[in-house]
C-alpha positions as CSV (number, residue, x, y, z in Angstrom):
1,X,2.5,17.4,-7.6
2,X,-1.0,17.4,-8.7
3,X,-3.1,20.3,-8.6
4,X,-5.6,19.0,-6.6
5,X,-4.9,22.0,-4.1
6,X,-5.7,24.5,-6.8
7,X,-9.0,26.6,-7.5
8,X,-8.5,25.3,-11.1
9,X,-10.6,22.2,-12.4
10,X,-8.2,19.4,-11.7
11,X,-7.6,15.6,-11.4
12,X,-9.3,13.0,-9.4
13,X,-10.1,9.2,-8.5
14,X,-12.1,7.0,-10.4
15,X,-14.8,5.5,-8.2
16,X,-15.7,2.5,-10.2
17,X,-16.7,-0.8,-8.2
18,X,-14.6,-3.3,-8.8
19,X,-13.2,-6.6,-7.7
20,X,-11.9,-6.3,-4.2
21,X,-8.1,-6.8,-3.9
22,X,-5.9,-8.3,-1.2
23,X,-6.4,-5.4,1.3
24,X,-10.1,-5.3,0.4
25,X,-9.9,-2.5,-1.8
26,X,-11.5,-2.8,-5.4
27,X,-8.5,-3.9,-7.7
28,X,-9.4,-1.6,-10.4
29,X,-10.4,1.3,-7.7
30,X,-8.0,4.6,-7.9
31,X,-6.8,6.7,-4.8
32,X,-9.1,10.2,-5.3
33,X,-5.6,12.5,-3.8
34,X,-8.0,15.6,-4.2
35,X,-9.3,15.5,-0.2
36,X,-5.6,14.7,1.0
37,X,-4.0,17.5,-1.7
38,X,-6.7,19.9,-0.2
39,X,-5.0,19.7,3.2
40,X,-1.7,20.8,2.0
41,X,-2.1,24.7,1.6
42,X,0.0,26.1,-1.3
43,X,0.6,29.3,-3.0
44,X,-1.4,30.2,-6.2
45,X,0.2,30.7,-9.2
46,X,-0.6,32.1,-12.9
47,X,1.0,30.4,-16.0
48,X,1.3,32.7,-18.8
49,X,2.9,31.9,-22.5
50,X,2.3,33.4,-25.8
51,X,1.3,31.1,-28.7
52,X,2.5,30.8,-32.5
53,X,-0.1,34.0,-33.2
54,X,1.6,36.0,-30.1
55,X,-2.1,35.4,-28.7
56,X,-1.5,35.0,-24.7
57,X,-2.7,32.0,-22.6
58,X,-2.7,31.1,-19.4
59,X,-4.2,28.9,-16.5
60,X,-4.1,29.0,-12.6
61,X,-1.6,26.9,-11.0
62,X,-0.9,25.4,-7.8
63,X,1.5,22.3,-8.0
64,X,4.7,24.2,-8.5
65,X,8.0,23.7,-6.6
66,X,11.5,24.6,-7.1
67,X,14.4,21.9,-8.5
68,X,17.7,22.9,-7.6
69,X,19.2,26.6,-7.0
70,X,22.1,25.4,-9.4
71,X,20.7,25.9,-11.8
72,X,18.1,27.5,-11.0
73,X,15.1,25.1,-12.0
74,X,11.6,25.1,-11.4
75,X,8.8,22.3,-12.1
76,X,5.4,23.4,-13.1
77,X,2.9,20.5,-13.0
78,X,0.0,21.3,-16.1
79,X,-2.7,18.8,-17.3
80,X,-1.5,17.3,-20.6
81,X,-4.9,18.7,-22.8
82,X,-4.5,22.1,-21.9
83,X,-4.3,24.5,-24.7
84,X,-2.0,26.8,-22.7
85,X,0.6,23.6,-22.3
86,X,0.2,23.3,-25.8
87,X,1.4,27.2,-26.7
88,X,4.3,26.6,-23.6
89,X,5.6,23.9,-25.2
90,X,5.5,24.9,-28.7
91,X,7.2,28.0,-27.7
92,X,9.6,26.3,-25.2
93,X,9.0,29.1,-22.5
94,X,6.6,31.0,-20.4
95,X,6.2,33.4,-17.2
96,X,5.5,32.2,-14.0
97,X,2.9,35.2,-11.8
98,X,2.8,34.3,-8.2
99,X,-0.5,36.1,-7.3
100,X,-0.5,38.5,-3.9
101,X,-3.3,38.2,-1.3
102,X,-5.7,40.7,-3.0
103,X,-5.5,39.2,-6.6
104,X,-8.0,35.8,-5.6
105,X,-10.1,37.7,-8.7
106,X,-7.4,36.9,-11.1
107,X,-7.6,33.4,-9.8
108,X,-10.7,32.8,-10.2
109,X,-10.3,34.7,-13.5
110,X,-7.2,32.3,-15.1
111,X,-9.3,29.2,-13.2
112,X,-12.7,29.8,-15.5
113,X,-11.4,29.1,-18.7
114,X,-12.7,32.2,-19.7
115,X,-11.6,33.3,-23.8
116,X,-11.3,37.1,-22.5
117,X,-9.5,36.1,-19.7
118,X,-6.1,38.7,-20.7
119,X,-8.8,41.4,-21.7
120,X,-9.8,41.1,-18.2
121,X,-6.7,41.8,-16.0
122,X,-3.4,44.2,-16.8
123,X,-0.8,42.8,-18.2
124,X,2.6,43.5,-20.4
125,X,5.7,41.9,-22.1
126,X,8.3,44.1,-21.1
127,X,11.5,43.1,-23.0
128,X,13.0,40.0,-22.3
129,X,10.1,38.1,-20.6
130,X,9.2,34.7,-21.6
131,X,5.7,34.9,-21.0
132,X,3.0,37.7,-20.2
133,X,3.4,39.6,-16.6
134,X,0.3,40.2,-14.4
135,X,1.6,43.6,-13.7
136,X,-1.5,44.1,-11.0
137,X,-2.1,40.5,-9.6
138,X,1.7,39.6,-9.2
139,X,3.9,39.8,-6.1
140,X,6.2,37.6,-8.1
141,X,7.5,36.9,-11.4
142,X,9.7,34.1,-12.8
143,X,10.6,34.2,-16.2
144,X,12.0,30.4,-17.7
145,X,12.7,28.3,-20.3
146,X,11.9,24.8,-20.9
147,X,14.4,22.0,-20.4
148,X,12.2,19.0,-20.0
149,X,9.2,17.6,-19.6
150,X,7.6,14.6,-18.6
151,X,3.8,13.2,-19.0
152,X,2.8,10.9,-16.3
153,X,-1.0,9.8,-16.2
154,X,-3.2,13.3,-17.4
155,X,-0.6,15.7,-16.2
156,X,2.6,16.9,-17.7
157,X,5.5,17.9,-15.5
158,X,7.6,20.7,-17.2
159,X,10.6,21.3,-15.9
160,X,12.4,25.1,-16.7
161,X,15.1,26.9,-15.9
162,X,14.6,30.9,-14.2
163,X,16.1,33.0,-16.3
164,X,14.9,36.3,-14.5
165,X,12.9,36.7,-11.0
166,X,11.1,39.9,-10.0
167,X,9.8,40.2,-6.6
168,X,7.5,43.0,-4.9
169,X,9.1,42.7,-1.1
170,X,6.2,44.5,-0.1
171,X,3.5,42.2,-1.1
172,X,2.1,39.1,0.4
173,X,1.2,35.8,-0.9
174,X,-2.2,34.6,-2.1
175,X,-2.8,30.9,0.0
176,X,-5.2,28.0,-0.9
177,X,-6.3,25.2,0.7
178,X,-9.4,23.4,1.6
179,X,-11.4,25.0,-1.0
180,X,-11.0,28.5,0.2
181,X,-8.1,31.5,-0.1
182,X,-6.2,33.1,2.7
183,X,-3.9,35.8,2.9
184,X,-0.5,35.6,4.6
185,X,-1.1,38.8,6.5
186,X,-4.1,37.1,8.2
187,X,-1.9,33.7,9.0
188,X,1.6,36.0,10.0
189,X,-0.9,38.0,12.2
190,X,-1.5,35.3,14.2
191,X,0.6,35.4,17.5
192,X,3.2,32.0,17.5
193,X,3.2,30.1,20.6
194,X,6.0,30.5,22.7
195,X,9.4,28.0,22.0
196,X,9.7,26.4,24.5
197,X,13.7,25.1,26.0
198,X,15.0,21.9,25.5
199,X,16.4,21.4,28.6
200,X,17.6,17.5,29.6
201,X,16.3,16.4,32.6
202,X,17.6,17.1,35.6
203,X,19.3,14.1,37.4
204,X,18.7,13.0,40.9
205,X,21.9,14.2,43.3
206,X,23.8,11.7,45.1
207,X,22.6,10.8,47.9
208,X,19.0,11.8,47.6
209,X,16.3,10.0,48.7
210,X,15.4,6.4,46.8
211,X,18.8,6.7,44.6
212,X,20.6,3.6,45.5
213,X,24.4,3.8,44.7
């Protein structure tokens, strides 16, 4: 669940020689899951929250997934220092942008760490929304409330329940993976191969030649 897939400045091994292990690998020598993480292409996704001030924040966000449909739940997966985790928390909800294929600006926007990043891009906080809504990057928009969390290494896993979803049928989803954005019209346009039957094989007839009885 790291966000080693994301645009956004994220986790990685620590390369330190060490003393080699039983399989020959240093003993104090950590896994870097950034290359492997890169090969799984995800969606890209926006995590916005207001603070005590009502000052927004948010960060770009890859390692997401849903929980369970009953209840609806959702995990978001944030790294523990982050001043927007700090706001989310503290306010015990935010708003969840899924970015369309022609909003890659707004990741690289939420990615810089940039302090004008919400003076940069349109956004709102239409009644009821837990967090601010990327009215122009989103395709979209989940609206939740913290039940849970859990820190594990540099990363904290917060888990939250949807309490509203908005979705633009007629937009398509930003991808990322291996360092570089895609669009899912491009990858849908591509034609799929052709299914092909599963059909058993056909047995030899009685009789035939070389089919002893």
């Amino acid at each position: 669940m790291l966000n080693s897939a994301s645009p956004q400045d994220t986790p990685g091994g620590d390369d330190t020689e060490g003393t080699a292990g039983a399989e020959g690998v240093p003993a104090n020598r950590q896994t870097d899951l950034r290359p492997f993480m890169a090969t799984f292409p995800s969606g890209v996704s926006v995590v916005t929250t207001l603070d005590a001030d009502a000052v927004p924040r948010g960060l770009t966000c890859s390692s997401l997934a849903s929980v369970t449909l009953s209840p609806p739940t959702l995990v978001v997966c944030i790294r523990t220092a982050s001043p927007t985790l700090r706001a989310l928390l503290d306010q015990g909800q935010f708003a969840l942008n899924l970015l369309h294929e022609r909003a890659r600006a707004a990741s690289d926007l939420f990615a810089s760490g940039a302090p004008d990043r919400f003076e940069r891009t349109e956004w709102r906080l239409p009644l009821g929304a837990r967090g601010p809504h990327l009215t122009a990057a989103a395709h979209a928009i989940a609206d939740c409330r913290v039940v849970e969390t859990v820190a594990f290494g540099d990363h904290t896993a917060v888990f939250a329940a949807a309490d509203r979803v908005t979705v633009r049928p007629t937009a398509q989803p930003l991808l990322y993976g291996l360092r570089r954005y895609a669009g899912w019209s491009d990858a849908a346009a591509v034609p799929q191969p052709a299914a092909v039957p599963l059909t058993p094989p056909a047995l030899p007839s009685e009789g035939a030649a070389g089919v002893r009885r």
